[in-house]
Each structure stands twice: as C-alpha cells, then as structure tokens.
N, C-alpha and C positions, 0 to 999 in steps of 0.2 A: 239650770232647769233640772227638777229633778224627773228621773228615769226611773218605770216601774218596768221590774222584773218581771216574765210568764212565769207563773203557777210551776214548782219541779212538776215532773212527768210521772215521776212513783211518791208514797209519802214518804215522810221523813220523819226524824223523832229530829229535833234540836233541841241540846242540852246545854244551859251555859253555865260557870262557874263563879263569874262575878258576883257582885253583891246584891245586883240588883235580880238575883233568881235569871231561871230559863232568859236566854233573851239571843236571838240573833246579832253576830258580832261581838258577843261577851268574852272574855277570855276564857280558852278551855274549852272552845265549842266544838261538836261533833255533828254531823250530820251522818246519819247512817238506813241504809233502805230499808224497809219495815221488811219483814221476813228473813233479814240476814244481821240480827244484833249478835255481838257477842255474847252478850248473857237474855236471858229472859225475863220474864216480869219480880220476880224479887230478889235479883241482884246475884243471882247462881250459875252457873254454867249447866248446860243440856249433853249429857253423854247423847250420842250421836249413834242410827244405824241406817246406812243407806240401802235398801232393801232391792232386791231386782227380783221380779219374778220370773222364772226360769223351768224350761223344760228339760233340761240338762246344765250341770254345772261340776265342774269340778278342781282342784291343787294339787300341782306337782309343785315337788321341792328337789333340783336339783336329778329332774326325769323321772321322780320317783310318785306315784299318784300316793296323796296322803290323805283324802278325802273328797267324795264326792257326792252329788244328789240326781235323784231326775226327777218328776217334776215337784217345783217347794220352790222356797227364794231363797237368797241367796245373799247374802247380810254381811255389808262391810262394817265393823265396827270401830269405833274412835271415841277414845275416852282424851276429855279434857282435865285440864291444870286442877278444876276442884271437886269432880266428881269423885263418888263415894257407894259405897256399898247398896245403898238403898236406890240409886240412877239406876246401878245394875240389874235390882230387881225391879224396878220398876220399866228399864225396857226390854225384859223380858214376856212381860207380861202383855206391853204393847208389842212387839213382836210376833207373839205367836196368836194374839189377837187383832192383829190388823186387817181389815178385812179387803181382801185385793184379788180375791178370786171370783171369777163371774158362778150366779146360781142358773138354774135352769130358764132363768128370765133374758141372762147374758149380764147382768147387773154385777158388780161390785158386793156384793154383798155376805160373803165366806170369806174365813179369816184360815189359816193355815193350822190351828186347834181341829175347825171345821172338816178340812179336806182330808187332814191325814199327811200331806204332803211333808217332804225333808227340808231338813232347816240346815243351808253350808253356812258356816259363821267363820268371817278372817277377818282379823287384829289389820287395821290400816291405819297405821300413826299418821298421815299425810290429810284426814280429813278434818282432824282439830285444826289446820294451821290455819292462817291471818293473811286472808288475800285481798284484804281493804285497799291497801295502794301499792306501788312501786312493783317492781316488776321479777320480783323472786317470793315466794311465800317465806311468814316467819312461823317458828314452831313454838315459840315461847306460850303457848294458847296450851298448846298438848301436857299431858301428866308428863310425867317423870319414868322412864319404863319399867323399873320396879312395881308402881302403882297402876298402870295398863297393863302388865302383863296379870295381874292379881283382880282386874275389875273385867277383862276379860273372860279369865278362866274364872271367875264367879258370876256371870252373863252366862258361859257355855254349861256350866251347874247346874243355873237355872233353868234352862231351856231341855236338858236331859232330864230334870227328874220332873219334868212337865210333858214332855214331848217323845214322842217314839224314835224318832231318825232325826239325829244333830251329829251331824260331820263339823269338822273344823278344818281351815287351813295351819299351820307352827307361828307362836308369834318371835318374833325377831330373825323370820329367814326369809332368804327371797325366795319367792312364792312365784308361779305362772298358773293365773286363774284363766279359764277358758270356760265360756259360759256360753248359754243360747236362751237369750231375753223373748219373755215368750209377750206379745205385744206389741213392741215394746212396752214393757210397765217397771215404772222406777219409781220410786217415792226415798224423799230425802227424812229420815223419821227422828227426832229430837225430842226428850223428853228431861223432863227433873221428877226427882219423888218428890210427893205432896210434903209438905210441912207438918210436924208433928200439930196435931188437933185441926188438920184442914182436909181436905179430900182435891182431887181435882177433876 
C-alpha cells in the first residue's frame, strides 16, 4: 500500500539531474530551504552583510581598540567564492541604505544615510561557510583571502567616500568585537549586482 508523505514544513526548491528534468528522487537531487540557497536566482553567489544595529560597538586587536562606533550598525562582512567588484558596490549601497531605524512614528523607516549614524565594518570569513549537513562547517563556499581581503577594502571604499564615520575591524586578525545591540535588531543582508542591462 502506498504511503503518502505530510506536506515539508518550510518550502523547498527540488532540483533533479536526470533526464527526465526536475523530478523527486532523480539523481543529483537537492532539497534546500527557501531563504538559505547557496546561490540565488541566476546562478551567482550573494556577497553577504549581517548587519546589527547598535548603540555602541566596537574592535580590539590584541587589547588594542582599532575601531569603534555608537550609535550606527555594525556590519559583519563575508565575501563568497565568486563575488566581484560590483557585489561590493552594490552592498554598499544597500548598506548604508537599509532602512532599520525607527522615525518619529517608531517605524522602520531611516536607513543609516538618513541618520547620520556610524558604520563598524569586520571582514568575517566564517559567514560564507556551508552549514547544510554534517556537523563541522565547510569553507570551500568562501573566496580565497587574497580576493576578500580586496572585496572588503573596496566595500570599506565605498562606504567612506559615501558615508561620514566608517570604522573598520583588520582583516586576517583576531579581533574581540563587543557590541550592544540596540533592540535587538539584526538583519542577515545578501545581495548580487544587477546584471549588465537589468536593474533590480
């Protein structure tokens, strides 16, 4: 007799490889939770900033403070395996246009361009990695550190000749962030540049 499955609980994308196109149980199949693909709609990876809005934030390297903010967000950055010059500008531009601060309504509605507020920016190779199964993350998702350490400091570029106060943490040191999440408000922010002759 056969047995029908409950409905998954989240959606799913199913991708199959066979001949017969998409199909459940096909060779090559992925099931993967909608909001968590590793690439997005045409086939590119998303340079990554997980943003925290903060009343105080700041990096030591080694007891030494190297950058700090009060009140602004506070932006973990992770460049993946094929991000590229234009990811960087492009979330830049999301970035300091995201609008995550309340107006005089209490509303979401001011973006940190708006406020005025400081922008801390630190390099976190750890947020590209591949936590789909087994129980160690893999990094083979993330660039090469030649190429984060260059899509970084062209992000922190960006954001200074945009922006009045952009502190930075060092990339490739250990770092001791200490921060005070003002909400809490976190937003995980993922973008790609448009395509040449598309907008998005």
């Amino acid at each position: 007799m056969a047995v029908r499955l409950p409905p998954l609980p989240w959606k799913a994308r199913i991708v199959g490889r066979g001949a017969g196109g998409p199909q459940a149980g096909g060779k090559g199949e992925r099931v993967r939770r909608a909001g968590f693909e590793e690439r997005n709609g045409n086939g590119r990876t998303a340079m990554i900033a997980l943003l925290q809005r903060v009343s105080t934030a700041e990096v030591r390297v080694g007891g030494e403070r190297v950058g700090g903010i009060g009140e602004g967000l506070l932006a973990f950055i992770g460049v993946r395996r094929d991000d590229g010059e234009r990811d960087a500008e492009r979330l830049v531009e999301r970035v300091l246009g995201y609008r995550v601060f309340p107006d005089g309504h209490g509303r979401m509605n001011l973006s940190l361009a708006d406020t005025g507020g400081g922008l801390l920016a630190v390099p976190q190779f750890t947020l590209p990695a591949d936590t789909r199964k087994g129980m160690r993350p893999g990094f083979s998702t993330g660039a090469h550190p030649d190429t984060a350490r260059k899509l970084f400091e062209r992000f922190v570029a960006g954001a200074a000749a945009r922006h009045p106060v952009v502190e930075t943490g060092r990339f490739g040191e250990r770092m001791q962030v200490c921060l005070c999440n003002e909400g809490p408000v976190t937003f995980w922010l993922e973008t790609r540049a448009p395509e040449a002759g598309t907008t998005d």
